[in-house]
PDB file with SEQRES, HELIX, SHEET and CRYST1 records, atoms N, CA, C and O in Angstrom:
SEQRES   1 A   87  UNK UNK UNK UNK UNK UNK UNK UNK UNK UNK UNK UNK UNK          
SEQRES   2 A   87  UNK UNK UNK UNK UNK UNK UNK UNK UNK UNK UNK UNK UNK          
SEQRES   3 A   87  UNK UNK UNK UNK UNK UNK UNK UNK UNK UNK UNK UNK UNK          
SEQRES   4 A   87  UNK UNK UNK UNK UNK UNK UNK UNK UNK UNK UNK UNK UNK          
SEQRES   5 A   87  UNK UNK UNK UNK UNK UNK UNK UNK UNK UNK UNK UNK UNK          
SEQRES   6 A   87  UNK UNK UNK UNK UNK UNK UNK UNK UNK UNK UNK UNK UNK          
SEQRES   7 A   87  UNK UNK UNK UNK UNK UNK UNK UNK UNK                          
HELIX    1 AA1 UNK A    2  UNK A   12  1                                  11    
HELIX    2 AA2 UNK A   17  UNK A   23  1                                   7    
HELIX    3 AA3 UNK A   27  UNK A   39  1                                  13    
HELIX    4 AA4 UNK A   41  UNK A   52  1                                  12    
HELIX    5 AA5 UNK A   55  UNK A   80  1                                  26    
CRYST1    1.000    1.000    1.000  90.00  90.00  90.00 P 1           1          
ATOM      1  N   UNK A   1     -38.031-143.284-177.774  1.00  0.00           N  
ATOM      2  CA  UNK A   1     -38.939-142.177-177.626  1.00  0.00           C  
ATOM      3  C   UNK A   1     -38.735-141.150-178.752  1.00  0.00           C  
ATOM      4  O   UNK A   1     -39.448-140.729-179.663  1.00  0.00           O  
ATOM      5  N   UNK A   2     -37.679-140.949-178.400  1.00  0.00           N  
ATOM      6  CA  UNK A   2     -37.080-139.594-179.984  1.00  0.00           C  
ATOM      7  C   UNK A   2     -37.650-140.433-181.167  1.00  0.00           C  
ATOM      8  O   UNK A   2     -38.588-139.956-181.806  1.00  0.00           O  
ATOM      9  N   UNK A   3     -37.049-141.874-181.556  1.00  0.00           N  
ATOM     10  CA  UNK A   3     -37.129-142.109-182.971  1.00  0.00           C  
ATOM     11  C   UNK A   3     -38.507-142.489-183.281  1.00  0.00           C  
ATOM     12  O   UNK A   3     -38.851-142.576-184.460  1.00  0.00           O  
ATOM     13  N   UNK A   4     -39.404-142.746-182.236  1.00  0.00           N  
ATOM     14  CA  UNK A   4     -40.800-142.819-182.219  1.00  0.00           C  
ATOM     15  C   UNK A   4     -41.659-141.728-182.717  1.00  0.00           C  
ATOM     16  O   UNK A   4     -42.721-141.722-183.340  1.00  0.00           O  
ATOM     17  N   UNK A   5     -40.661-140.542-182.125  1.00  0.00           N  
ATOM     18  CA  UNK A   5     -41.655-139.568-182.762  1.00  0.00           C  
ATOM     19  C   UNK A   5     -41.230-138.942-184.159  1.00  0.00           C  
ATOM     20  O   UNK A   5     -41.944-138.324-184.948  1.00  0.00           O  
ATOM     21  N   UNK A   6     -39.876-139.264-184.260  1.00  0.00           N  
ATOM     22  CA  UNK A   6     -39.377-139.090-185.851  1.00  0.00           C  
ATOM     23  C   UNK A   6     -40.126-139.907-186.910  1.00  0.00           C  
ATOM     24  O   UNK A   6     -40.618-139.511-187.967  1.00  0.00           O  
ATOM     25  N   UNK A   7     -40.103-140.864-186.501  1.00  0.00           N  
ATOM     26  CA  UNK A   7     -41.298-141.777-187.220  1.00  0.00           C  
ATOM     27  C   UNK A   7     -42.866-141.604-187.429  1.00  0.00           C  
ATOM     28  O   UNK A   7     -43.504-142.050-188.383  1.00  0.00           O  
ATOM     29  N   UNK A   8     -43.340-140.909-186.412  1.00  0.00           N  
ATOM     30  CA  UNK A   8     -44.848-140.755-186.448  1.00  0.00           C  
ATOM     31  C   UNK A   8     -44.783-139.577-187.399  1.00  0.00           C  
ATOM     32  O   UNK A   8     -45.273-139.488-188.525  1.00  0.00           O  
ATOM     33  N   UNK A   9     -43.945-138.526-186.584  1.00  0.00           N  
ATOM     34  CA  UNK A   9     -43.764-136.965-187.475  1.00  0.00           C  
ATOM     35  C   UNK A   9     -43.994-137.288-189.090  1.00  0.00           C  
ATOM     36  O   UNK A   9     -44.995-136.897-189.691  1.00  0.00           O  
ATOM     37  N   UNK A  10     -42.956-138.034-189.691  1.00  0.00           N  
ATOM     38  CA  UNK A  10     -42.685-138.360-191.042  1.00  0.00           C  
ATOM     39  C   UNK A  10     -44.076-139.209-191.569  1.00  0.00           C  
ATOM     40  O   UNK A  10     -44.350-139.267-192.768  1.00  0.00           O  
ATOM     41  N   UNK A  11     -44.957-139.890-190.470  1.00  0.00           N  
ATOM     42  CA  UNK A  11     -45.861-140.341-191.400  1.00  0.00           C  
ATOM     43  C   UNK A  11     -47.085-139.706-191.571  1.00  0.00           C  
ATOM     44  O   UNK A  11     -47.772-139.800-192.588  1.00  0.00           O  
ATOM     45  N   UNK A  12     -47.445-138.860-190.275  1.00  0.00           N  
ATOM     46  CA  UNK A  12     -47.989-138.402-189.849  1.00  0.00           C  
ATOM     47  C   UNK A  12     -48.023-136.607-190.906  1.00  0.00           C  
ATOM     48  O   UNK A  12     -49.021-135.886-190.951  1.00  0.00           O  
ATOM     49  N   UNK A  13     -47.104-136.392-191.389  1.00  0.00           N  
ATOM     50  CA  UNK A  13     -47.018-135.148-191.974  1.00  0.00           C  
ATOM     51  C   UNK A  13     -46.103-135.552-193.507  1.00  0.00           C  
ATOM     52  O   UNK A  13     -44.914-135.407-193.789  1.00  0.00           O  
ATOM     53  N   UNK A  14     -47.465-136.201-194.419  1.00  0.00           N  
ATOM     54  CA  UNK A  14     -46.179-136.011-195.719  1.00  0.00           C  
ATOM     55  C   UNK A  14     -46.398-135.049-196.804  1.00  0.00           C  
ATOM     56  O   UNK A  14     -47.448-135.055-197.447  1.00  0.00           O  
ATOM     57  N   UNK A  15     -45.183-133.995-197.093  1.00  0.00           N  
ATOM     58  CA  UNK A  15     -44.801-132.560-198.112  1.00  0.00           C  
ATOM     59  C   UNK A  15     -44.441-132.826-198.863  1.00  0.00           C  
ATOM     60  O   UNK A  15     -43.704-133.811-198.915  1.00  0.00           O  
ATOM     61  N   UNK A  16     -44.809-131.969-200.077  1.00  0.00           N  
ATOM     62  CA  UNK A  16     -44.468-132.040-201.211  1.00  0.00           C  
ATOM     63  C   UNK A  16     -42.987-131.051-201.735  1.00  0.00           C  
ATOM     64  O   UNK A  16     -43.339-129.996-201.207  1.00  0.00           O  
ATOM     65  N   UNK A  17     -41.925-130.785-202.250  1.00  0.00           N  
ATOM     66  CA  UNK A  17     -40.967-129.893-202.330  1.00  0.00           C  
ATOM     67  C   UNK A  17     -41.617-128.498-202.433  1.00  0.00           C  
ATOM     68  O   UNK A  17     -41.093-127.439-202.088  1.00  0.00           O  
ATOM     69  N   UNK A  18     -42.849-128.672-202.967  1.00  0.00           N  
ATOM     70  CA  UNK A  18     -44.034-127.383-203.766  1.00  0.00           C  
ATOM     71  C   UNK A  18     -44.692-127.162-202.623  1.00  0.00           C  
ATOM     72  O   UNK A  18     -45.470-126.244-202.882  1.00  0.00           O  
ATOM     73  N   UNK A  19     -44.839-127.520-201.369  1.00  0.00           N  
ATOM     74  CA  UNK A  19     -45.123-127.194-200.574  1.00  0.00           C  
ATOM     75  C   UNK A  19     -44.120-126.564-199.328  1.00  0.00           C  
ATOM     76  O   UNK A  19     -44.218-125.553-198.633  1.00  0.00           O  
ATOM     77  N   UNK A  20     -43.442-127.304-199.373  1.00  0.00           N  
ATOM     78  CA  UNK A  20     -41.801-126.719-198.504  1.00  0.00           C  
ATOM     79  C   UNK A  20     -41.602-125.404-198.781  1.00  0.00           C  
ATOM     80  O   UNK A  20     -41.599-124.456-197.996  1.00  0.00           O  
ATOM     81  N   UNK A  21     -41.430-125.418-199.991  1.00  0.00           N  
ATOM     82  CA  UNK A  21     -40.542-123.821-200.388  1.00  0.00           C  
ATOM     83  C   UNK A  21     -41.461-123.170-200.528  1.00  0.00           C  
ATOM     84  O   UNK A  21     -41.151-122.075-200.997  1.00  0.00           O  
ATOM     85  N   UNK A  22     -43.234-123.372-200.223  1.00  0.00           N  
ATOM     86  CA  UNK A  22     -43.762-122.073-199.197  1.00  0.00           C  
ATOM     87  C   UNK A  22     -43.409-121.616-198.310  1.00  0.00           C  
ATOM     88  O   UNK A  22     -43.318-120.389-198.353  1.00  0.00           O  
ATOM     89  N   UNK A  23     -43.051-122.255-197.135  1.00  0.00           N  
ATOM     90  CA  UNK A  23     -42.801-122.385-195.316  1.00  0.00           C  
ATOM     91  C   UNK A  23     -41.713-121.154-195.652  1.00  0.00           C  
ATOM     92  O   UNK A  23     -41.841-120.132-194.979  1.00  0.00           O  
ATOM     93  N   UNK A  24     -40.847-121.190-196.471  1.00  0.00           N  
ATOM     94  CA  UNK A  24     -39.903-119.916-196.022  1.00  0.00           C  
ATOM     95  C   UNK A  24     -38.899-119.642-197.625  1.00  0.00           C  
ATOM     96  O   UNK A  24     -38.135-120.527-198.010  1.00  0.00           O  
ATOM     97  N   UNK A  25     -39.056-118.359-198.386  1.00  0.00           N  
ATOM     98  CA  UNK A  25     -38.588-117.702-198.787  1.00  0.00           C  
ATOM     99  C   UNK A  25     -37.325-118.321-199.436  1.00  0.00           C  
ATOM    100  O   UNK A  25     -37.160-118.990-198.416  1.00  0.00           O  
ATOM    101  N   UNK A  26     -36.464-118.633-200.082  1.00  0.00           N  
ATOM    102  CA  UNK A  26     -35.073-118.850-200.152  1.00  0.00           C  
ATOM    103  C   UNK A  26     -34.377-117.892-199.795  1.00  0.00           C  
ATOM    104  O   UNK A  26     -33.690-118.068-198.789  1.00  0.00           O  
ATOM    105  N   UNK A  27     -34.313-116.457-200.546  1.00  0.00           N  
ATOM    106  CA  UNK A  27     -33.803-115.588-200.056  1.00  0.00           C  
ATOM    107  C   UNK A  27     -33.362-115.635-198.535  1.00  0.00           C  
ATOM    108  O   UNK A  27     -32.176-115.482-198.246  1.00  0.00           O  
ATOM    109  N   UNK A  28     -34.387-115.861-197.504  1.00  0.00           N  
ATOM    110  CA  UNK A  28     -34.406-115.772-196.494  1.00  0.00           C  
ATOM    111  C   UNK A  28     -33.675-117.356-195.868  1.00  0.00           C  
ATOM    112  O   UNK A  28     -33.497-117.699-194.699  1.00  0.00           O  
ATOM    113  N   UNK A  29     -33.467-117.852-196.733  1.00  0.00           N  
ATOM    114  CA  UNK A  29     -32.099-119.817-196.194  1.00  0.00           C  
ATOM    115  C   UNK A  29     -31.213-118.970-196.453  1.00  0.00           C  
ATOM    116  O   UNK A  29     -30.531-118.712-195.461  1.00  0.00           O  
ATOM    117  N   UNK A  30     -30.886-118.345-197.494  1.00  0.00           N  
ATOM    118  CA  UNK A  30     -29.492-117.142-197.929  1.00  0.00           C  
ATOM    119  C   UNK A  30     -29.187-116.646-196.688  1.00  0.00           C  
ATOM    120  O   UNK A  30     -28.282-117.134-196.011  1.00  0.00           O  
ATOM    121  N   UNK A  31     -29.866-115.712-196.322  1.00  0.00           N  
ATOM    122  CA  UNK A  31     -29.451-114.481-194.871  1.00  0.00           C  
ATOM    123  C   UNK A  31     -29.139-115.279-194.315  1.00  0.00           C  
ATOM    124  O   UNK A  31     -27.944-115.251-194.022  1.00  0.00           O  
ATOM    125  N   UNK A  32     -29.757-116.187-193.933  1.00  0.00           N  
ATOM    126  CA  UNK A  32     -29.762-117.298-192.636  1.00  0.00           C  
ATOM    127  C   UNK A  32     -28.381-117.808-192.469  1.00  0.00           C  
ATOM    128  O   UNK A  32     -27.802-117.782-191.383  1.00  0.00           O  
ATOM    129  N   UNK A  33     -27.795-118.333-193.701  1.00  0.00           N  
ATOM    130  CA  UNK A  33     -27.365-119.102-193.902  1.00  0.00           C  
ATOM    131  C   UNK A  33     -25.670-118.452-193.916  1.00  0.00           C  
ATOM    132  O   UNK A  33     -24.632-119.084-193.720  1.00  0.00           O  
ATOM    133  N   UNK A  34     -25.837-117.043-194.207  1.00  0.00           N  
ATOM    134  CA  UNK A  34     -24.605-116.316-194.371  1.00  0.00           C  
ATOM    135  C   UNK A  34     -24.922-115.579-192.705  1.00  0.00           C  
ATOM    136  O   UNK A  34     -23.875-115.601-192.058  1.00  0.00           O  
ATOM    137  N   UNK A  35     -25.737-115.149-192.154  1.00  0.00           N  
ATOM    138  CA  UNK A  35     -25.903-115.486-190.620  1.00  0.00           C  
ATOM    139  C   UNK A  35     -25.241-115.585-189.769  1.00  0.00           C  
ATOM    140  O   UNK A  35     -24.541-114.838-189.085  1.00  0.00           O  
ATOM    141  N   UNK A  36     -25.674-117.404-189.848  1.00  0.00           N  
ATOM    142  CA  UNK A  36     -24.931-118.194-189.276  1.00  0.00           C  
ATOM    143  C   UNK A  36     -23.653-118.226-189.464  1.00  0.00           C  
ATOM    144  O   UNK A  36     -22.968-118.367-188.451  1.00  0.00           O  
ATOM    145  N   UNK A  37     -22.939-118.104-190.822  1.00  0.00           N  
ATOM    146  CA  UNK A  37     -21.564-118.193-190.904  1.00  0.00           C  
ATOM    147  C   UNK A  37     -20.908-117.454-190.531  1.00  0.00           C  
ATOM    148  O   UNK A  37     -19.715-117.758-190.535  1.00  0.00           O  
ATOM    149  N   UNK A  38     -21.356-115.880-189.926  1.00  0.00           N  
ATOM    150  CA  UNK A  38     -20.625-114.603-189.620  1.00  0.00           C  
ATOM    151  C   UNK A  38     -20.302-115.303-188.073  1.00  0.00           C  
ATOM    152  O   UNK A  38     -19.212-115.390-187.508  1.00  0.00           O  
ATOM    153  N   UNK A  39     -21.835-115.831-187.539  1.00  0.00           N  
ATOM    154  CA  UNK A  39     -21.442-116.165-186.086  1.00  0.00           C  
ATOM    155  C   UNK A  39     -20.490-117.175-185.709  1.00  0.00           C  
ATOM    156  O   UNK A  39     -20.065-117.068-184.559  1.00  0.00           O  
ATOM    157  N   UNK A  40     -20.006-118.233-186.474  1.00  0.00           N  
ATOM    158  CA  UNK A  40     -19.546-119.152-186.369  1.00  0.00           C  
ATOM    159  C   UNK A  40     -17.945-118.798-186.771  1.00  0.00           C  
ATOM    160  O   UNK A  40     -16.916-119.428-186.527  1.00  0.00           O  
ATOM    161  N   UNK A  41     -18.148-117.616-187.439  1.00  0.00           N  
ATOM    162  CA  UNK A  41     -16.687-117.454-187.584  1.00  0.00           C  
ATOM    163  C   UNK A  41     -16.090-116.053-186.187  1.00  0.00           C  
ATOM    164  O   UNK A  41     -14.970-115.958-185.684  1.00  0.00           O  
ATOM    165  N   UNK A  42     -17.042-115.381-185.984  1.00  0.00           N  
ATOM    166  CA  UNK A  42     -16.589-114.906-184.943  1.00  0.00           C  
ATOM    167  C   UNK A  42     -16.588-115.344-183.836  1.00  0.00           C  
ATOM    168  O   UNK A  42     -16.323-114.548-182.935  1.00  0.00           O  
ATOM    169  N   UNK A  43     -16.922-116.957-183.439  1.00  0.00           N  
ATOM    170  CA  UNK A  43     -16.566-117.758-182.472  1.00  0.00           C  
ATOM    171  C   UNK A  43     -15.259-118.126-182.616  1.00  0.00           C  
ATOM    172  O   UNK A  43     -14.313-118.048-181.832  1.00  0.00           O  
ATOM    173  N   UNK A  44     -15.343-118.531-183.717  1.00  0.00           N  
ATOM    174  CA  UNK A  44     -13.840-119.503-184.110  1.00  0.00           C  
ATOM    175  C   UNK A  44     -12.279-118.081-184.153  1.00  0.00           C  
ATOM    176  O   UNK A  44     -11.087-118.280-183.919  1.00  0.00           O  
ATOM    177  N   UNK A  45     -12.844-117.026-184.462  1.00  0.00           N  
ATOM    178  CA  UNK A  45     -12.039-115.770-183.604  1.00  0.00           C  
ATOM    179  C   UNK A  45     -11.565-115.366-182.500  1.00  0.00           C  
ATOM    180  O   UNK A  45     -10.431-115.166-182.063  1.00  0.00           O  
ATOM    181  N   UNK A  46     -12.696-115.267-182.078  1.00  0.00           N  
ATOM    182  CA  UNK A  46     -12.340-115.550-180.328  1.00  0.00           C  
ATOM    183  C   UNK A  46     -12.138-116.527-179.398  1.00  0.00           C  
ATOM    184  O   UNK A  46     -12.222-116.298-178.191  1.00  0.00           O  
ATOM    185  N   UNK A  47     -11.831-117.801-179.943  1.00  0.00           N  
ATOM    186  CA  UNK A  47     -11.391-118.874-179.399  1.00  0.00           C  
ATOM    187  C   UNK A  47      -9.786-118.986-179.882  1.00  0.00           C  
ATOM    188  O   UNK A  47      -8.779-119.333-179.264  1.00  0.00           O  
ATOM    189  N   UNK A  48      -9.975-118.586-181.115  1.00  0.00           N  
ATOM    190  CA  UNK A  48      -8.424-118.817-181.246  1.00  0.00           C  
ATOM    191  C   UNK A  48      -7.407-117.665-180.928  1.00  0.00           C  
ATOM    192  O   UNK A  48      -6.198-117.776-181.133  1.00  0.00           O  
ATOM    193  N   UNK A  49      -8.094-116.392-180.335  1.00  0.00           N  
ATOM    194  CA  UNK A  49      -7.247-115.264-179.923  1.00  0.00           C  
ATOM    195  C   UNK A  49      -7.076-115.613-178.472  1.00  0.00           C  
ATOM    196  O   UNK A  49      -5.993-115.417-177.920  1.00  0.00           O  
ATOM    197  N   UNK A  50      -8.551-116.346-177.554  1.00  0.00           N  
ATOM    198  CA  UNK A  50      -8.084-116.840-176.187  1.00  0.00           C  
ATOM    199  C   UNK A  50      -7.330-117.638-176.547  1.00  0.00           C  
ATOM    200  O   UNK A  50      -6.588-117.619-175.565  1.00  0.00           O  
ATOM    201  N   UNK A  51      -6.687-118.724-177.529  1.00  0.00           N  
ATOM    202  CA  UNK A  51      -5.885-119.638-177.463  1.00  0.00           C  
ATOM    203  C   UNK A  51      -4.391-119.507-177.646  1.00  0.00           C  
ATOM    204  O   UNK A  51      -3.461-120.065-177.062  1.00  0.00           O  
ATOM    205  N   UNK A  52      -4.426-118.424-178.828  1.00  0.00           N  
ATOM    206  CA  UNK A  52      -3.019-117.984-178.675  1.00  0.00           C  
ATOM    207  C   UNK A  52      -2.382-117.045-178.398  1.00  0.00           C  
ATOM    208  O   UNK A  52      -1.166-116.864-178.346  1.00  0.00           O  
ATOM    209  N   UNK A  53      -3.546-116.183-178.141  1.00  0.00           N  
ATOM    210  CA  UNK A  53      -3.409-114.761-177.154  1.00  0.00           C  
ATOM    211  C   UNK A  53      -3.231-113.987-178.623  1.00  0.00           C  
ATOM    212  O   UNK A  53      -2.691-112.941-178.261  1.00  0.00           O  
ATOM    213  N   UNK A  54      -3.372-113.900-180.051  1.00  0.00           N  
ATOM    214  CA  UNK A  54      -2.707-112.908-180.828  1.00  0.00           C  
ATOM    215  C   UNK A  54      -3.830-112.602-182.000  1.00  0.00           C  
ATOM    216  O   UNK A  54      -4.089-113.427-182.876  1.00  0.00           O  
ATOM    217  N   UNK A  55      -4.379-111.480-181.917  1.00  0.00           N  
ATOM    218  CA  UNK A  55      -5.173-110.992-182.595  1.00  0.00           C  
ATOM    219  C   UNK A  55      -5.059-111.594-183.917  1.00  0.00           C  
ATOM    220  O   UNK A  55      -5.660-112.631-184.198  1.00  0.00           O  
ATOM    221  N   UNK A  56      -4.306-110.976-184.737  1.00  0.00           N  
ATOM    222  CA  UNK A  56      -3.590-111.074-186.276  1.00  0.00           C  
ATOM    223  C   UNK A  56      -3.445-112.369-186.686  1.00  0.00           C  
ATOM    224  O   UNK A  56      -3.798-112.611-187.840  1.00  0.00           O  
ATOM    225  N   UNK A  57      -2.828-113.636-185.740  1.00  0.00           N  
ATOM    226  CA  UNK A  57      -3.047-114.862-185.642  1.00  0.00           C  
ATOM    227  C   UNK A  57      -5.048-115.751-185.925  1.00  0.00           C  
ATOM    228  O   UNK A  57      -5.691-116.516-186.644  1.00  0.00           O  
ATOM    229  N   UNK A  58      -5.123-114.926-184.811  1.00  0.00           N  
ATOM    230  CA  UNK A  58      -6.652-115.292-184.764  1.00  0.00           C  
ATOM    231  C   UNK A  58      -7.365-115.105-185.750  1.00  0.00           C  
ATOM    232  O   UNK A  58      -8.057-116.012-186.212  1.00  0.00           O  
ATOM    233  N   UNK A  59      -7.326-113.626-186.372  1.00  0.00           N  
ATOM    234  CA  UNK A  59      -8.236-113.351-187.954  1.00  0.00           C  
ATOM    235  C   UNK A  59      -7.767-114.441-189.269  1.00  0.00           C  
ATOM    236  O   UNK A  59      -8.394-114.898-190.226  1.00  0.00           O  
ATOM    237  N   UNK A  60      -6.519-114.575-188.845  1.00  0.00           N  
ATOM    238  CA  UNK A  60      -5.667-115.196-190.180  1.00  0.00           C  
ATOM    239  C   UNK A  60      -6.891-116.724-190.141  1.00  0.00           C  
ATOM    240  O   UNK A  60      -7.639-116.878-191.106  1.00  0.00           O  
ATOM    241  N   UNK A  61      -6.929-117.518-189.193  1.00  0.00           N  
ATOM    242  CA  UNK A  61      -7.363-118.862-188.704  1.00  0.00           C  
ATOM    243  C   UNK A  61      -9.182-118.250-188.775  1.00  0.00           C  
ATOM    244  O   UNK A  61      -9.873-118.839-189.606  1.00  0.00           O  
ATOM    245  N   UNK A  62      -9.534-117.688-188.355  1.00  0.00           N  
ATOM    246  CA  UNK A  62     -11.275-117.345-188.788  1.00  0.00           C  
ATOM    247  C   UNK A  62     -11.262-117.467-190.504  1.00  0.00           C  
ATOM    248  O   UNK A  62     -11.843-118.383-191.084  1.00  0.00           O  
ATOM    249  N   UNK A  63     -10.396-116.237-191.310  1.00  0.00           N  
ATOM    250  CA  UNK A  63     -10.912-116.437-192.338  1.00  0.00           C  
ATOM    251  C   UNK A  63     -10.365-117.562-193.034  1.00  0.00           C  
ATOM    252  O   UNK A  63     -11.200-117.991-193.830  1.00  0.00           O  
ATOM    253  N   UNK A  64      -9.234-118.247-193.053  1.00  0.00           N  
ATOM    254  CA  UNK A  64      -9.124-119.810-193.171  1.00  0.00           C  
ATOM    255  C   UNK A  64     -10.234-120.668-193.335  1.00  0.00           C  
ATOM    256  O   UNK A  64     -10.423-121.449-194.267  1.00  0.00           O  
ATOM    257  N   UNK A  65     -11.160-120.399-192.073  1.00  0.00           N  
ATOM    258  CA  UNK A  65     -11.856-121.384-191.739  1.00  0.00           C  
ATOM    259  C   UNK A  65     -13.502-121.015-192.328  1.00  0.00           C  
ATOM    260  O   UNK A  65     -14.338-121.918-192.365  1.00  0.00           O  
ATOM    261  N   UNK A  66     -13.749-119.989-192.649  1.00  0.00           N  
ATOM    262  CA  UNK A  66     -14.700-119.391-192.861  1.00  0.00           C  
ATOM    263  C   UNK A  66     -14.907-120.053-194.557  1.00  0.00           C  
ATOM    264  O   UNK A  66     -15.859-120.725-194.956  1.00  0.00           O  
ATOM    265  N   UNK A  67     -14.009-119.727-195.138  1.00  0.00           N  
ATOM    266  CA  UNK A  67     -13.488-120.459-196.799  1.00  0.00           C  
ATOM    267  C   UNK A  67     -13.701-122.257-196.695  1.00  0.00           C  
ATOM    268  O   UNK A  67     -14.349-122.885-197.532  1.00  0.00           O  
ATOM    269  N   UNK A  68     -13.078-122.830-195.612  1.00  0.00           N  
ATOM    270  CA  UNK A  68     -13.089-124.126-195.651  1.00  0.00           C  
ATOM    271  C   UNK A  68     -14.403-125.019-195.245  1.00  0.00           C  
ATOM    272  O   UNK A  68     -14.663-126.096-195.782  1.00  0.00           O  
ATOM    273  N   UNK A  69     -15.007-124.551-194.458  1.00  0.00           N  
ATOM    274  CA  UNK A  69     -16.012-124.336-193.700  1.00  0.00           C  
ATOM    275  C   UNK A  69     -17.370-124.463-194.545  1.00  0.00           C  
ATOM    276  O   UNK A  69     -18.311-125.177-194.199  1.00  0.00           O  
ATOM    277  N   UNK A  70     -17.338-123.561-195.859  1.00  0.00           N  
ATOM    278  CA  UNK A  70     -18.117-123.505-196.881  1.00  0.00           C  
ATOM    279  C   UNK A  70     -17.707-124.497-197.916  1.00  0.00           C  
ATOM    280  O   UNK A  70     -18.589-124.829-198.708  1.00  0.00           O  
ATOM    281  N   UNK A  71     -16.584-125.003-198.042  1.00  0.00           N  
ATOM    282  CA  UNK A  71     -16.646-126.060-198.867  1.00  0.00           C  
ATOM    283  C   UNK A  71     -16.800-127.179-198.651  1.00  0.00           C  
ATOM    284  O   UNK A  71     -17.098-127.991-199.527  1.00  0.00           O  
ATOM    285  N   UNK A  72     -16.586-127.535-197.120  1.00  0.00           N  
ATOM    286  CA  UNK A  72     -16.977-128.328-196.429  1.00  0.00           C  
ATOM    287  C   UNK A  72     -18.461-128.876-196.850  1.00  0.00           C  
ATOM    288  O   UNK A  72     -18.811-129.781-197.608  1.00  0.00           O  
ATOM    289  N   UNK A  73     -19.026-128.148-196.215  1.00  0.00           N  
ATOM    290  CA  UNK A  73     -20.712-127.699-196.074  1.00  0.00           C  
ATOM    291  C   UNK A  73     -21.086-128.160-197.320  1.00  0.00           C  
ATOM    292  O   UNK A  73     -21.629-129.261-197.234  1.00  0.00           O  
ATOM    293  N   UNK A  74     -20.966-127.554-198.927  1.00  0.00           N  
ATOM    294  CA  UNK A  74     -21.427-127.640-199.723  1.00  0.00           C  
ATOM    295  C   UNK A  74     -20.930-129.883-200.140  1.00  0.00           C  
ATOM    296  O   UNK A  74     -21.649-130.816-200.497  1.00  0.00           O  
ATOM    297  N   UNK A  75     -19.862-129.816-199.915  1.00  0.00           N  
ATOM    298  CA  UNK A  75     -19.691-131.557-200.409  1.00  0.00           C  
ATOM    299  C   UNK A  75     -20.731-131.800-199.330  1.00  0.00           C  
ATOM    300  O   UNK A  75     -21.861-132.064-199.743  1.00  0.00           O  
ATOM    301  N   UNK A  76     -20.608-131.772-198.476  1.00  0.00           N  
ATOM    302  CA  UNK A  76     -21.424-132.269-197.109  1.00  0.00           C  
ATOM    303  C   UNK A  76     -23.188-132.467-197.617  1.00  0.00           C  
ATOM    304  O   UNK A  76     -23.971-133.261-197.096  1.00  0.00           O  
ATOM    305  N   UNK A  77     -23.439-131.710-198.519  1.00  0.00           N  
ATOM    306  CA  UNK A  77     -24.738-131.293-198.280  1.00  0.00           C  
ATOM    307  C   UNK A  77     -25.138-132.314-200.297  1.00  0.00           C  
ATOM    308  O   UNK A  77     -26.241-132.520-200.802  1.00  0.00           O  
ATOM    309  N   UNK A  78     -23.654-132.700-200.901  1.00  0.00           N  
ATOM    310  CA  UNK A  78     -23.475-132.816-201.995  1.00  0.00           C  
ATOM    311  C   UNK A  78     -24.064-134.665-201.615  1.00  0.00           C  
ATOM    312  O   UNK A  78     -24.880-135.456-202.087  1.00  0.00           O  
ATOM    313  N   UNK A  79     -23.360-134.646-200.834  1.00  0.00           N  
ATOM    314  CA  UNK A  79     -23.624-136.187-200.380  1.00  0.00           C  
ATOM    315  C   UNK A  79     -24.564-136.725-200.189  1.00  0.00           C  
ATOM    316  O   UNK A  79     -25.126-137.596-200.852  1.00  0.00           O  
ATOM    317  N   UNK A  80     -24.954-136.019-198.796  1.00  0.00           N  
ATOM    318  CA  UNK A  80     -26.621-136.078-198.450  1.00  0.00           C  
ATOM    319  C   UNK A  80     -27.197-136.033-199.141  1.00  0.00           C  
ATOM    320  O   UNK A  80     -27.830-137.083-199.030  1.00  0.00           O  
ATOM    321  N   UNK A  81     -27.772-135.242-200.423  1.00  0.00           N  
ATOM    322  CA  UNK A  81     -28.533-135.664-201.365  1.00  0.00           C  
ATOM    323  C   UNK A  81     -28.409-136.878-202.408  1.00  0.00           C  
ATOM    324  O   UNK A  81     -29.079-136.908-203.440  1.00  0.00           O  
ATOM    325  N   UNK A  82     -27.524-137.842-202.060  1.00  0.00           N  
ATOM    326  CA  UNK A  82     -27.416-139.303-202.702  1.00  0.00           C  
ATOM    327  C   UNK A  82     -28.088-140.191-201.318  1.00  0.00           C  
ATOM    328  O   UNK A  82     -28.618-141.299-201.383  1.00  0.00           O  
ATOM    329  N   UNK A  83     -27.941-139.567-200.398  1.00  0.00           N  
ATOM    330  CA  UNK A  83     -28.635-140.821-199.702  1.00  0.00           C  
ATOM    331  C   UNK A  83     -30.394-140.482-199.830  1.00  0.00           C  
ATOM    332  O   UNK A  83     -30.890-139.356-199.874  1.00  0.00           O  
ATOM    333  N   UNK A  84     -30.884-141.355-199.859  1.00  0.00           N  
ATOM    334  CA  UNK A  84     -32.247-141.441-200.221  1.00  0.00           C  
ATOM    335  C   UNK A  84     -32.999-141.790-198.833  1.00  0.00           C  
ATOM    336  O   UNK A  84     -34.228-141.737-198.841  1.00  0.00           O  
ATOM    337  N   UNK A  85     -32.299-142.158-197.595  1.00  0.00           N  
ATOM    338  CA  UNK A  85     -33.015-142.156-196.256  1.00  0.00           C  
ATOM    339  C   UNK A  85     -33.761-141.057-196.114  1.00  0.00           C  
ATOM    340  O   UNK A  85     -33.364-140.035-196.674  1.00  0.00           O  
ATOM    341  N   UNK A  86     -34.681-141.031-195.538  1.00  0.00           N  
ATOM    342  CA  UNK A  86     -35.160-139.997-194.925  1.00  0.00           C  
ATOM    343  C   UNK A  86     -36.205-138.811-195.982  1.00  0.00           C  
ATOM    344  O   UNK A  86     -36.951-137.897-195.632  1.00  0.00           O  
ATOM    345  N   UNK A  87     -35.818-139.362-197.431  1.00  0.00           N  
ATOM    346  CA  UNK A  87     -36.445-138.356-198.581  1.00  0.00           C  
ATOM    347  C   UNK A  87     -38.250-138.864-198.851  1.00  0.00           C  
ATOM    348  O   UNK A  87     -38.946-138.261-199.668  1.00  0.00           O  
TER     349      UNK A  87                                                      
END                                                                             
């Protein structure tokens, strides 16, 4: 059912890159994108202060992860653009 409609979607709707980067701003993948990372690191804050009970502990392990997190992301995203599925 899902991949049925992933399939129709994709044939059913084909974009050009010159058309994409109408739909939304870059600037605005930026905010988004730094956003998301504020929220994701003040999760990963407060999980690790419920975990080890220690504030100072907890910030140390957010911004750790906040750094790794982004380099992650960027190989991650380095990759994906060699696979040609889905393009």
């Amino acid at each position: 059912m899902i991949a049925d409609q992933l399939i129709l979607d994709k044939e059913n709707t084909k974009t050009t890159y010159k058309e994409d980067s109408k739909s939304e701003d870059p600037r605005r993948s930026i905010v988004k994108s730094i956003s998301w990372r504020i929220i994701g690191t003040i999760d990963t804050v407060i999980i690790s202060w419920l975990v080890t009970g220690t504030l100072k502990l907890a910030f140390s392990i957010g911004v750790v992860e906040l750094f790794t997190k982004m380099i992650l992301y960027f190989f991650h995203e380095r990759m994906w653009n060699k696979i040609k599925w889905g393009k």
